[in-house]
FILUMNU-742433 format. One record per residue (C-alpha): residue number from 1; residue in one letter; z, x, y. Coordinates in steps of 0.05 Angstrom, whole numbers, plus 32768, in hexadecimal, padded with zeros to 4 digits. Each point is the difference from the previous one (the first is absolute). Layout:
BEGIN
{pos:NUM; code:A; Z:Z; X:X; Y:Y};
...
//
This chain:
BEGIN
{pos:1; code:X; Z:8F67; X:83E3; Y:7DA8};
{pos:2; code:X; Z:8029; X:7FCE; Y:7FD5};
{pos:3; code:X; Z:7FF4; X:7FB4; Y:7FF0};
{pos:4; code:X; Z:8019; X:7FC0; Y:8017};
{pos:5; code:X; Z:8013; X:7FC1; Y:7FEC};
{pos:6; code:X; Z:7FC0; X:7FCF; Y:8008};
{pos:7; code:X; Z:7FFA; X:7FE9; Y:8042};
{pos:8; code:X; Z:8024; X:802E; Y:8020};
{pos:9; code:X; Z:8004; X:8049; Y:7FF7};
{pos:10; code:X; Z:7FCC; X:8037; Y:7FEB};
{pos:11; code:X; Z:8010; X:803E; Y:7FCF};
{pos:12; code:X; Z:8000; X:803E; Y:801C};
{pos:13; code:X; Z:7FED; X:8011; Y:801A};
{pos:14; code:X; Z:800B; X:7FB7; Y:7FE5};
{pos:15; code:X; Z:7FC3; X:8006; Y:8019};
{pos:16; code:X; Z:7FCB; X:8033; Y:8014};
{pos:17; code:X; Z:7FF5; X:8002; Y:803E};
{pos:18; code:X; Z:7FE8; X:802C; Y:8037};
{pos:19; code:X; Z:8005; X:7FFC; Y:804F};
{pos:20; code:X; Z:7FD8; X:800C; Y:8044};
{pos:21; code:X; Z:8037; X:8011; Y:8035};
{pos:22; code:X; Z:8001; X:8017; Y:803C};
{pos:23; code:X; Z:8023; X:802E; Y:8032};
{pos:24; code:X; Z:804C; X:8018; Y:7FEB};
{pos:25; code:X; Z:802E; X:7FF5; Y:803B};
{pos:26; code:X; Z:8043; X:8024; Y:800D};
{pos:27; code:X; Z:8030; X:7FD1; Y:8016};
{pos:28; code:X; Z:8012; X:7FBB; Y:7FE6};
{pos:29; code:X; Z:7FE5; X:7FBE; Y:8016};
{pos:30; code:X; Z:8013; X:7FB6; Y:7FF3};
{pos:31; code:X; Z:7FEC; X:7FEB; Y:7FBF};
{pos:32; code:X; Z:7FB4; X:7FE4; Y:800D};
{pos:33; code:X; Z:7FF3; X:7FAE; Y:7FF5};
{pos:34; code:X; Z:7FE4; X:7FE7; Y:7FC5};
{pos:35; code:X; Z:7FFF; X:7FB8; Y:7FE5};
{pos:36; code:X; Z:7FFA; X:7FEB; Y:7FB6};
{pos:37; code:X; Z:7FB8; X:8004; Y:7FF1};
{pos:38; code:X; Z:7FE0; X:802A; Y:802F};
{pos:39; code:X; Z:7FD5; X:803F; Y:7FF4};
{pos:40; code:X; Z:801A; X:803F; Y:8007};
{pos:41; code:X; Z:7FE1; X:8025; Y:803E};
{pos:42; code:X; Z:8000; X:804D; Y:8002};
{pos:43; code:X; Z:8033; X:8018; Y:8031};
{pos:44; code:X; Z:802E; X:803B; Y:8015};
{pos:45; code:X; Z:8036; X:8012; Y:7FD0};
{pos:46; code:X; Z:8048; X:8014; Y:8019};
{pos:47; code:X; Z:8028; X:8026; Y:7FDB};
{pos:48; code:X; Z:8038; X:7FF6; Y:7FE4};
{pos:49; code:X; Z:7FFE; X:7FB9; Y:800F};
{pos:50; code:X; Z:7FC3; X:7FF3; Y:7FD1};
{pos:51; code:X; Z:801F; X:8024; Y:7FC8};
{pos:52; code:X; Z:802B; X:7FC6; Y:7FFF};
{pos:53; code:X; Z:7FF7; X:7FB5; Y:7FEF};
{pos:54; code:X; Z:7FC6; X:7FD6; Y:8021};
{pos:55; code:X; Z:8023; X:7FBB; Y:7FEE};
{pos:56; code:X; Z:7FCA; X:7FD8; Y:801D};
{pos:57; code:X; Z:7FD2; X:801F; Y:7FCE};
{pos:58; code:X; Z:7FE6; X:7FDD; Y:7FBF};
{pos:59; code:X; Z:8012; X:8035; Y:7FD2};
{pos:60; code:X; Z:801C; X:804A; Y:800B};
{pos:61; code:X; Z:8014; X:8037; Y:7FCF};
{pos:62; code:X; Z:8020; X:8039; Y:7FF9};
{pos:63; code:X; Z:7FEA; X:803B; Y:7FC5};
{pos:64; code:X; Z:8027; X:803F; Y:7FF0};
{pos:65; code:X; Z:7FE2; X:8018; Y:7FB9};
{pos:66; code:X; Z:8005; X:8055; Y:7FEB};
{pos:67; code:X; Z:8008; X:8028; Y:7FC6};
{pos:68; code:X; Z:803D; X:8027; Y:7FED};
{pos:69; code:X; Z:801C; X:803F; Y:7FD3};
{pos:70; code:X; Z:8039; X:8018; Y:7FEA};
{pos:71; code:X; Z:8014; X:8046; Y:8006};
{pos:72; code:X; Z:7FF2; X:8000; Y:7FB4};
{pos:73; code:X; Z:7FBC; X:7FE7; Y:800D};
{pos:74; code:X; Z:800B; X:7FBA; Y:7FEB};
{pos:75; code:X; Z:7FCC; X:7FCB; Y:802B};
{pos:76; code:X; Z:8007; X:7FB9; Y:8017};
{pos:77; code:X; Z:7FDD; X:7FD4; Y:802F};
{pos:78; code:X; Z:801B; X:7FD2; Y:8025};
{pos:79; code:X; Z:7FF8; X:7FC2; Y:8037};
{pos:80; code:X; Z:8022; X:7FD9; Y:802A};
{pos:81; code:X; Z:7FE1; X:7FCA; Y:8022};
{pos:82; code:X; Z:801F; X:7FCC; Y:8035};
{pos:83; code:X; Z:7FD5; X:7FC0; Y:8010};
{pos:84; code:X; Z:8003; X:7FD1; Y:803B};
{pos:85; code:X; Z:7FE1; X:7FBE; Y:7FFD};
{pos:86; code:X; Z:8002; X:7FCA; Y:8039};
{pos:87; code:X; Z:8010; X:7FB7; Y:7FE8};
{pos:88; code:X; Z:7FD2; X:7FD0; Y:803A};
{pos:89; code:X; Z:8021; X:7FC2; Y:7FE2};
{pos:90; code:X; Z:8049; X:8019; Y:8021};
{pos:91; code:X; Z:7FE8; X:8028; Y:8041};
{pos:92; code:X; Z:800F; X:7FB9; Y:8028};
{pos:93; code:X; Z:804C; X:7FF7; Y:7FE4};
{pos:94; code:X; Z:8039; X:8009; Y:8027};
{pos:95; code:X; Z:802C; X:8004; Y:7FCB};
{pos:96; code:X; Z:8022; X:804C; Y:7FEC};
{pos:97; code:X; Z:7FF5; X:7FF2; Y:7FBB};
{pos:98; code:X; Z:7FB4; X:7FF1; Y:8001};
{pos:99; code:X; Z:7FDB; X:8033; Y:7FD0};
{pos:100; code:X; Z:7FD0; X:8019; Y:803E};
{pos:101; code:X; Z:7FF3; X:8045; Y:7FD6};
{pos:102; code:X; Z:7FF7; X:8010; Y:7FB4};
{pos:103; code:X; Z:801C; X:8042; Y:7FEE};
{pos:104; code:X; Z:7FE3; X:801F; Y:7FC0};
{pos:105; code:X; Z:8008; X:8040; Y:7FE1};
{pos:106; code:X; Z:7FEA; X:8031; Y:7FC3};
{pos:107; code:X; Z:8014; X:803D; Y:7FE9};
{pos:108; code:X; Z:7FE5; X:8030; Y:7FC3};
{pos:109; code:X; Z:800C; X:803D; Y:7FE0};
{pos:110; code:X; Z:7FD0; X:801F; Y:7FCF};
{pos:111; code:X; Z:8025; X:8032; Y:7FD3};
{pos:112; code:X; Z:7FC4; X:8034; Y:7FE9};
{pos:113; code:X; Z:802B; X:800F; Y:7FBF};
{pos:114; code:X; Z:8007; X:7FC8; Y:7FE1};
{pos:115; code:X; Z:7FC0; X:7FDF; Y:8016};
{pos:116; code:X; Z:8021; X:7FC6; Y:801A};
{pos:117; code:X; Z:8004; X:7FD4; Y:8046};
{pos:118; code:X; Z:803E; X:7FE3; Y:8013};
{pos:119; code:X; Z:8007; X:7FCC; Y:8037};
{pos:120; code:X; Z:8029; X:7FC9; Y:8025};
{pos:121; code:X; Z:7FF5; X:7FCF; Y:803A};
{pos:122; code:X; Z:8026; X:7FD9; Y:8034};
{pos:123; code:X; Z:7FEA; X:7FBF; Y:8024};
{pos:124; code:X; Z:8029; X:7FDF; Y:8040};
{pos:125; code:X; Z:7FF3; X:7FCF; Y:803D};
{pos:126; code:X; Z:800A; X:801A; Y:8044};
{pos:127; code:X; Z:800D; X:7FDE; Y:803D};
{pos:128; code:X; Z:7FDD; X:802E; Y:8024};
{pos:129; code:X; Z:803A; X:8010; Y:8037};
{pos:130; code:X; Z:8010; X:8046; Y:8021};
{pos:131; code:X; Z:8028; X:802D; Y:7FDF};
{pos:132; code:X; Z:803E; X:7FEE; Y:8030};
{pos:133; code:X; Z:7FFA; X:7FB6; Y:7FDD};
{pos:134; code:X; Z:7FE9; X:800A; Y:7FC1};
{pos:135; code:X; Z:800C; X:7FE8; Y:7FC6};
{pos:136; code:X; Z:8032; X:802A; Y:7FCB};
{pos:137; code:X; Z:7FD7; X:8039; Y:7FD7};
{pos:138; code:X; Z:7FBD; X:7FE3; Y:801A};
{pos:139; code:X; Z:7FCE; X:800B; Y:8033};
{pos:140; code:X; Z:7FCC; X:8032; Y:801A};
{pos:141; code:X; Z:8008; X:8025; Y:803B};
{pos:142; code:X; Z:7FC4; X:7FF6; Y:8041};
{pos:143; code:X; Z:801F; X:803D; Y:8027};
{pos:144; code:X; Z:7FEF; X:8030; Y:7FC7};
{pos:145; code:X; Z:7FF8; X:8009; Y:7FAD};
{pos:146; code:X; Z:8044; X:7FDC; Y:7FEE};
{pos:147; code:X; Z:7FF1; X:7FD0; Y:7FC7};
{pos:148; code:X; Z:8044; X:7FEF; Y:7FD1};
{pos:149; code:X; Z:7FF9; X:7FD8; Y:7FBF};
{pos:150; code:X; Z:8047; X:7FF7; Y:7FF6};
{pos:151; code:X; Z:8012; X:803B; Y:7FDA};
{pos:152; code:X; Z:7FB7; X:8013; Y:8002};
{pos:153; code:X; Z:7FE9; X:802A; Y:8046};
{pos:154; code:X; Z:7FCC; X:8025; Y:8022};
{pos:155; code:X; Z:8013; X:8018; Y:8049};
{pos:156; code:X; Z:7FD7; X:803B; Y:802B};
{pos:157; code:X; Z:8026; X:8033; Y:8023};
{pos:158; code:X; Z:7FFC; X:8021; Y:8048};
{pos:159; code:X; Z:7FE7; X:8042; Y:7FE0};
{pos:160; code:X; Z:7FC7; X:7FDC; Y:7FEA};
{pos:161; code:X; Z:8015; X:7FFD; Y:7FB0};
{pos:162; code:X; Z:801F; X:7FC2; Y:7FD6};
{pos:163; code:X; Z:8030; X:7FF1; Y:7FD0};
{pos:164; code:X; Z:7FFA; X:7FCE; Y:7FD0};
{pos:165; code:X; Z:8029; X:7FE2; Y:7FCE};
{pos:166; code:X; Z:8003; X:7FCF; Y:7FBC};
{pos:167; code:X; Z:803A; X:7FF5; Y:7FDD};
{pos:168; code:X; Z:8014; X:7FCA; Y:7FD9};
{pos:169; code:X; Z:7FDF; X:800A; Y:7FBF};
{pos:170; code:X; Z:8013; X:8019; Y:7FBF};
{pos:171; code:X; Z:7FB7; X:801B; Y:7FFA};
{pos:172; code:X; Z:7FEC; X:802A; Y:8037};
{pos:173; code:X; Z:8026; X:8010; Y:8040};
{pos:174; code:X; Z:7FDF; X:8028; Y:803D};
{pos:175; code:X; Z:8022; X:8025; Y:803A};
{pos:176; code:X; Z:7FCE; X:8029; Y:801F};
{pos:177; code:X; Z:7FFB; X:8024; Y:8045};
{pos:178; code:X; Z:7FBB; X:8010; Y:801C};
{pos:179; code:X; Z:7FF5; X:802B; Y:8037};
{pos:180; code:X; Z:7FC1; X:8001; Y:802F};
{pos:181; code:X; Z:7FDE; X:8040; Y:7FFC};
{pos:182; code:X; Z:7FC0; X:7FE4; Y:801F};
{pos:183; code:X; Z:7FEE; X:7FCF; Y:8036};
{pos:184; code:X; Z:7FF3; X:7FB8; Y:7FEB};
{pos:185; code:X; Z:7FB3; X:7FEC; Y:7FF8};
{pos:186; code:X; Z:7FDD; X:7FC3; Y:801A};
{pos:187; code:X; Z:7FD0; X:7FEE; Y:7FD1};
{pos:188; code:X; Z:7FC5; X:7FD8; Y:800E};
{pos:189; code:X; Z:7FE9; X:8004; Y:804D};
{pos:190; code:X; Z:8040; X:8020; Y:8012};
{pos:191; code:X; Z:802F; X:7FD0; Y:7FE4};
{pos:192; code:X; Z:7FD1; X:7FBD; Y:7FF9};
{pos:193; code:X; Z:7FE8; X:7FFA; Y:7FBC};
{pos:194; code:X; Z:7FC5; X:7FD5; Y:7FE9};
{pos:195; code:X; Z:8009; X:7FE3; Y:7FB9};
{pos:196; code:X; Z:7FBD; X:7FCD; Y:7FFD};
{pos:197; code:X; Z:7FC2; X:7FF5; Y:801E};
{pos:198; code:X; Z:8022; X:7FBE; Y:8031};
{pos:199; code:X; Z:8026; X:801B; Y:8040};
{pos:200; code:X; Z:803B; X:7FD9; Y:7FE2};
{pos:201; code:X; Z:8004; X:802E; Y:7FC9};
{pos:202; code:X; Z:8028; X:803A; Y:801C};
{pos:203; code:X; Z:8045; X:8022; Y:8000};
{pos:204; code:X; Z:802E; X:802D; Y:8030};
{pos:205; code:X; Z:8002; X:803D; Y:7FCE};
{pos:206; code:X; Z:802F; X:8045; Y:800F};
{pos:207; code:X; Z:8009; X:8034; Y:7FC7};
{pos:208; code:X; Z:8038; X:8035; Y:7FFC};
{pos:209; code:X; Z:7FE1; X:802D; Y:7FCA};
{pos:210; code:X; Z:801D; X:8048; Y:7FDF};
{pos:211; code:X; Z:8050; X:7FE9; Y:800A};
{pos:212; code:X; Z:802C; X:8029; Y:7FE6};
{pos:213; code:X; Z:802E; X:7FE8; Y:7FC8};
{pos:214; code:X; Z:8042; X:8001; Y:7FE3};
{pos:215; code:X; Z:8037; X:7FE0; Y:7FE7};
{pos:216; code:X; Z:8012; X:7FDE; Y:7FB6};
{pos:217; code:X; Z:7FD8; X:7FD2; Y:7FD3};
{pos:218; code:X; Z:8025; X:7FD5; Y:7FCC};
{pos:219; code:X; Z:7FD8; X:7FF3; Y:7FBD};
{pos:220; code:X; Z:802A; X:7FCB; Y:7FD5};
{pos:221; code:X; Z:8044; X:801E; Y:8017};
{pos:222; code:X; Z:7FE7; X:8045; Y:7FFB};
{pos:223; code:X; Z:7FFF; X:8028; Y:8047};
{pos:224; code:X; Z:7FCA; X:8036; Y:8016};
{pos:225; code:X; Z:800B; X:802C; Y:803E};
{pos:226; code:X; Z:7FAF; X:800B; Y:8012};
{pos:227; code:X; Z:7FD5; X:8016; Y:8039};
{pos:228; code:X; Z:7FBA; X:7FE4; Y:800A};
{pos:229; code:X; Z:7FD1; X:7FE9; Y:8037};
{pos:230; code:X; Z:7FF7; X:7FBF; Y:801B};
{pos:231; code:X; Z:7FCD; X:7FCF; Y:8020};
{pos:232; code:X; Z:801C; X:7FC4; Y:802F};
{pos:233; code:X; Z:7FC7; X:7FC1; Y:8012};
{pos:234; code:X; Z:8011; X:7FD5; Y:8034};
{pos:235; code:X; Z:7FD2; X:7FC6; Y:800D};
{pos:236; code:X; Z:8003; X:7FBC; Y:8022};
{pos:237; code:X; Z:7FD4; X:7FCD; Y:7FF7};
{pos:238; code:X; Z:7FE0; X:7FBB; Y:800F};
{pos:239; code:X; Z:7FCD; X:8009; Y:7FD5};
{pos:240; code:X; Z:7FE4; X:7FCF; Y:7FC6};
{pos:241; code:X; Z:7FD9; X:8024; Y:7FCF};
{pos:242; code:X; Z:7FB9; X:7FF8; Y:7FFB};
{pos:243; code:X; Z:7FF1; X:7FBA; Y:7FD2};
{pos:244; code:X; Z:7FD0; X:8036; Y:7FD8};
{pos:245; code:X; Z:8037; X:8030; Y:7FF6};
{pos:246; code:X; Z:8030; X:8001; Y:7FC2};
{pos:247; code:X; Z:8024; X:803A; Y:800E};
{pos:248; code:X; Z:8005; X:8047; Y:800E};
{pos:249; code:X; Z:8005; X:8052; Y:7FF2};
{pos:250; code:X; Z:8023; X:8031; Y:802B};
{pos:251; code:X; Z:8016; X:8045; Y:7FFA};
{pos:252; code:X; Z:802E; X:8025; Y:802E};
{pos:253; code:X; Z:7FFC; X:8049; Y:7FED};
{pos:254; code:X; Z:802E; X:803E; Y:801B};
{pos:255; code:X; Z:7FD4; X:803E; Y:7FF3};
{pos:256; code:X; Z:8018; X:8041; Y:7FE9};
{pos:257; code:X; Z:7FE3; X:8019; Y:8040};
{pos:258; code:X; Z:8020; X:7FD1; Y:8032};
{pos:259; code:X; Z:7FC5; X:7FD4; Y:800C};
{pos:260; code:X; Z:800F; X:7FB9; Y:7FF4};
{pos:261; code:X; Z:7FC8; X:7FCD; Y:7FDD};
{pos:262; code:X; Z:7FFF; X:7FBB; Y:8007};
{pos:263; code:X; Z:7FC5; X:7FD4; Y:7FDF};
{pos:264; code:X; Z:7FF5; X:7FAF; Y:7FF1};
{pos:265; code:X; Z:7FDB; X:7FCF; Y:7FE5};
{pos:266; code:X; Z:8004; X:7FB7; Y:7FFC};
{pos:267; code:X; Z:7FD6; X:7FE8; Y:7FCC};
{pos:268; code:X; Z:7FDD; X:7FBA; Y:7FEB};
{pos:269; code:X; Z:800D; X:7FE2; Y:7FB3};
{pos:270; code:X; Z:7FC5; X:8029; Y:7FEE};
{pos:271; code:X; Z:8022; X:8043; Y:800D};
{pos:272; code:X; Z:7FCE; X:800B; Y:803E};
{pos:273; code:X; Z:801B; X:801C; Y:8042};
{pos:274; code:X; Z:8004; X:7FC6; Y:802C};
{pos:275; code:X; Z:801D; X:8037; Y:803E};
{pos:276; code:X; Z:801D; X:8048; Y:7FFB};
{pos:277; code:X; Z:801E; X:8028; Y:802E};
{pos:278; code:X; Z:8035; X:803C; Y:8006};
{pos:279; code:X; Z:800D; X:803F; Y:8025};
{pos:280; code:X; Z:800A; X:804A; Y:7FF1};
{pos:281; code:X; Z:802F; X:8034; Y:802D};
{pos:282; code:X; Z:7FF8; X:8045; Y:7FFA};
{pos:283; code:X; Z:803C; X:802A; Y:7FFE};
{pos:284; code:X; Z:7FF0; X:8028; Y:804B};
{pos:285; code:X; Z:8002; X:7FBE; Y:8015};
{pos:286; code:X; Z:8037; X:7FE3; Y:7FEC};
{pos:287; code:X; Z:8028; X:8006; Y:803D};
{pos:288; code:X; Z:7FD4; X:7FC9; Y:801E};
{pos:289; code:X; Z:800B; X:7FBA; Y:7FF2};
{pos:290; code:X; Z:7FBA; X:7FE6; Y:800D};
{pos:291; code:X; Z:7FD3; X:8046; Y:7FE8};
{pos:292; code:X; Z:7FED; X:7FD6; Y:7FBC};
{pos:293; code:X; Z:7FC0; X:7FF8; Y:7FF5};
{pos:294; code:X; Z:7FFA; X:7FB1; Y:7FEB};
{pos:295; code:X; Z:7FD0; X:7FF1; Y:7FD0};
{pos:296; code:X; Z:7FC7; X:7FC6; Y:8016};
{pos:297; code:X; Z:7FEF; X:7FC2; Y:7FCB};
{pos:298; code:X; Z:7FD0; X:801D; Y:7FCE};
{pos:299; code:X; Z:8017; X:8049; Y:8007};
{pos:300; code:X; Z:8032; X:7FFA; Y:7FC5};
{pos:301; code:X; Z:7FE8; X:7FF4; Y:7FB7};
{pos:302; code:X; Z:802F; X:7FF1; Y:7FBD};
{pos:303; code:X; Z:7FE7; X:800D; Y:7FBF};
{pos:304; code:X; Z:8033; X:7FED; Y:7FC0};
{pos:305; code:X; Z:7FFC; X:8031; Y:7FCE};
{pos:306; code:X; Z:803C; X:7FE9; Y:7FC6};
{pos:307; code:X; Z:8025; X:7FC1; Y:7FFD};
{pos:308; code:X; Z:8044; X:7FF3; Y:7FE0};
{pos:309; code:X; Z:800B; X:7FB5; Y:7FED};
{pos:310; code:X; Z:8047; X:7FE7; Y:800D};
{pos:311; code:X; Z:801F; X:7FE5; Y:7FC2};
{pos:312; code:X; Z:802D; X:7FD0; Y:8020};
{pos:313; code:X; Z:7FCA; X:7FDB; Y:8033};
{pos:314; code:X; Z:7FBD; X:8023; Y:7FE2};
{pos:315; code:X; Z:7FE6; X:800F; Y:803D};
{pos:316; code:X; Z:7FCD; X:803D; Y:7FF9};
{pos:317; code:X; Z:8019; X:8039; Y:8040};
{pos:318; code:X; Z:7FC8; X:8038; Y:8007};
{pos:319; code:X; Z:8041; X:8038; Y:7FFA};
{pos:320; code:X; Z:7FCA; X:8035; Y:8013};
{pos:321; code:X; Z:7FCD; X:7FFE; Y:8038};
{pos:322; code:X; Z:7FD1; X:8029; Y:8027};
{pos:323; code:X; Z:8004; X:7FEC; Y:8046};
{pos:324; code:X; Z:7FC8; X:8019; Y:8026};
{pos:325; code:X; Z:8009; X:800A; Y:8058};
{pos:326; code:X; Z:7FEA; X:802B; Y:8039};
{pos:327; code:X; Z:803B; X:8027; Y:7FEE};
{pos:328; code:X; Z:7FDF; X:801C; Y:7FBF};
{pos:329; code:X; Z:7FFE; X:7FDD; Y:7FB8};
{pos:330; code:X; Z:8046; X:8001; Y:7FE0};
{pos:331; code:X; Z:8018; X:7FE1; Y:7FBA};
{pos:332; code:X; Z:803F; X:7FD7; Y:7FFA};
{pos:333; code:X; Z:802F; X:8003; Y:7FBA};
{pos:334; code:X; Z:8036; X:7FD4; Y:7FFA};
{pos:335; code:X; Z:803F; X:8037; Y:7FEF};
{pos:336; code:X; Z:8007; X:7FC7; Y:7FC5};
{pos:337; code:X; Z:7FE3; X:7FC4; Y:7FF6};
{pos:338; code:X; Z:8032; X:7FC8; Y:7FF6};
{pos:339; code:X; Z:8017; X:7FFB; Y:8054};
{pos:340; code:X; Z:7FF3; X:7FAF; Y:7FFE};
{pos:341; code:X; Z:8035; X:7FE0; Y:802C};
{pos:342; code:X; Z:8010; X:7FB3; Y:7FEF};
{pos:343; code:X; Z:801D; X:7FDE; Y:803F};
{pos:344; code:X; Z:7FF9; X:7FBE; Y:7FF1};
{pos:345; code:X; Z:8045; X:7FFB; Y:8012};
{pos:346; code:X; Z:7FF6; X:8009; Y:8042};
{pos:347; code:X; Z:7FB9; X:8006; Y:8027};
{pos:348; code:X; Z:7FE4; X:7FDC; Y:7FBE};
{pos:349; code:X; Z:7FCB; X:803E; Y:7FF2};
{pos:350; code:X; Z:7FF7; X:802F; Y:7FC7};
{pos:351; code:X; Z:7FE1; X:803D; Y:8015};
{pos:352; code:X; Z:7FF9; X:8052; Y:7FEB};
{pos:353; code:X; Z:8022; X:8028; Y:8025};
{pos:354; code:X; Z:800B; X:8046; Y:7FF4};
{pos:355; code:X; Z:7FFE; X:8051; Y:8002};
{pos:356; code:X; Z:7FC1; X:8027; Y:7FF8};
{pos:357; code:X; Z:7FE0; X:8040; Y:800B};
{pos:358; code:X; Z:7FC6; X:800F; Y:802B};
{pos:359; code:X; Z:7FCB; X:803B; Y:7FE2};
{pos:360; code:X; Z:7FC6; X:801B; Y:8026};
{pos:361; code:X; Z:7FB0; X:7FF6; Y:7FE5};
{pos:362; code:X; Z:800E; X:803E; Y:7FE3};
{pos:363; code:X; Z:803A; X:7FE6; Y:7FE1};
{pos:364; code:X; Z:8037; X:8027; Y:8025};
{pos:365; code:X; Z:804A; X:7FD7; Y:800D};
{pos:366; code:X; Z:7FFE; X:7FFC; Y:8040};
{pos:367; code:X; Z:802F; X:7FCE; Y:8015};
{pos:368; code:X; Z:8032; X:7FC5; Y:7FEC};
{pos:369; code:X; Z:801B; X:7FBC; Y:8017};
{pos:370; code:X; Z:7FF2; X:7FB7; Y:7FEB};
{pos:371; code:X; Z:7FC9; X:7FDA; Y:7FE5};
{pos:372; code:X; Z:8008; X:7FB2; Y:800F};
{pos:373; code:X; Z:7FD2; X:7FBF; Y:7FD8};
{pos:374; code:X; Z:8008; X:7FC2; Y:8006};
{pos:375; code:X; Z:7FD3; X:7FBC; Y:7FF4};
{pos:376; code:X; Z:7FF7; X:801D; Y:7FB5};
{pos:377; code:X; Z:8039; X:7FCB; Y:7FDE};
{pos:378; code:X; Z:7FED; X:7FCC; Y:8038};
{pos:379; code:X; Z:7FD8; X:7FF7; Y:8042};
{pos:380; code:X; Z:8035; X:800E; Y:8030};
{pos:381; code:X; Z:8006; X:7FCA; Y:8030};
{pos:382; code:X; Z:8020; X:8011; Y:8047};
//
């Protein structure tokens, strides 16, 4: 997940949330209604058309995140997130330049070596037009995954994989290609995810887990020819968080095995679980986008086990966790601990964000992906 700017987008997953879909459907259909305000309703997804922008939406995003070697055995992380927020103030003007649509968009790269987390972020209004009428280096595709930043993109291909790129920046660059090697999952009840105890409280939630990776990351002008695997969230949302909830936890884990984790929490300013949720795919399923077996409220438990306190915002992140679900009991290690992303320059939300291992109760790695916290600098405010 990744974090927004108060108001208007989450993190990450910038929020955590889950789904409860419905039946897949082959062929396209018209873009269903929806008006400001209203509360998502579970219905059929069609695909591709809902991997692309649902402009009438609150808030929408779009997560790639992965780890990476070198052929010397050098390791990064990485993520690349694209945000779409609706403006409701502009949806009524007629004129072109009206700011309909806030564009945001982060992108990280955790160099193992050196212990450090680089990062940049983009911000731009949308008018929310087609493609055919869009405005220059700016806009988000409805037909399909085509989201462009300016020099900043994210686009899904016919075959199934994506490309992504981030340029720009004298301290990390990204071109990446990921190819599907699985089918996508539908978290939640088979795409519909519930993220509080109010019907309101929900997202549209579809996972593309264990992409393959490669392509070049640039590290301050240095570039690195890798391989990895990859994770990609898509959610879209009307959703208000809970008044009781501060923020969240979420893991998106590739295992060694090619079974695919996913757990949450969103918690109160206590640290209690105010609603959890998740889903786990075992590798002879993966082939099937709705064999996950979605974990139920209560099924899920997070216990912190070490804490690394940021020295620029002193927020205290539990960096190691055991996370306890129906899938087994598993412990989470941040890779290393300072992954703390500072976007106040665009969604307005400093969150940790980063690459960790997954080990078994009996301590066996087992798996890796992404480990995402926010509400710990500030109650995050959607």
């Amino acid at each position: 997940m990744a974090p927004l700017r108060p108001g208007l987008l989450p993190t990450r997953r910038d929020a955590v949330l889950g789904m409860a879909g419905w039946l897949v459907l082959p062929a396209l259909q018209a873009q269903p209604s929806h008006r400001p305000g209203d509360t998502l309703q579970p219905r059929p997804l069609v695909f591709p058309r809902d991997h692309g922008s649902h402009n009438q939406t609150r808030t929408e995003w779009w997560y790639l995140t992965g780890q990476a070697s070198t052929a010397q055995g050098r390791r990064f992380g990485f993520q690349v997130t694209f945000f779409r927020s609706r403006v409701d103030e502009a949806q009524d003007l007629r004129s072109r330049l009206a700011a309909r649509q806030l564009l945001f968009a982060h992108a990280a790269i955790t160099d193992v070596q050196s212990g450090e987390l680089r990062h940049d972020q983009r911000i731009a209004r949308w008018n929310g037009e087609p493609p055919e009428v869009r405005e220059r280096g700016v806009f988000a595709s409805t037909e399909d995954t085509h989201v462009v930043l300016r020099d900043w993109s994210l686009q899904r291909h016919a075959d199934g994989g994506y490309s992504t790129r981030v340029a720009g920046s004298s301290e990390l660059a990204i071109v990446l290609r990921a190819q599907a090697t699985q089918a996508w999952l539908l978290q939640g009840a088979q795409g519909f995810s519930r993220k509080g105890p109010d019907p309101s409280q929900a997202s549209f939630y579809v996972s593309q887990p264990q992409l393959q990776v490669q392509g070049t990351l640039g590290v301050k002008g240095e570039r690195f020819e890798v391989q990895g695997t990859a994770w990609l969230d898509h959610e879209w949302s009307e959703a208000i968080l809970h008044p009781e909830a501060v923020g969240w936890d979420w893991i998106g884990m590739n295992l060694l095995d090619g079974s695919s984790l996913t757990a949450f929490q969103l918690r109160r300013a206590d640290g209690s679980a105010l609603w959890t949720g998740g889903s786990f795919r075992r590798a002879a399923d993966a082939q099937s986008a709705t064999a996950a077996r979605a974990f139920q409220p209560g099924e899920v438990s997070w216990t912190p086990l070490r804490h690394w306190t940021s020295p620029l915002t002193r927020a205290a992140y539990p960096v190691e966790w055991r996370v306890h679900t129906p899938a087994g009991e598993h412990t989470v290690k941040a890779v290393i601990d300072p992954q703390e992303l500072d976007s106040r320059a665009s969604t307005g939300t400093v969150y940790w964000e980063g690459l960790s291992d997954l080990h078994d109760a009996q301590g066996r790695s087992v798996g890796r992906g992404y480990l995402e916290m926010t509400g710990y600098a500030q109650r995050l405010v959607l």
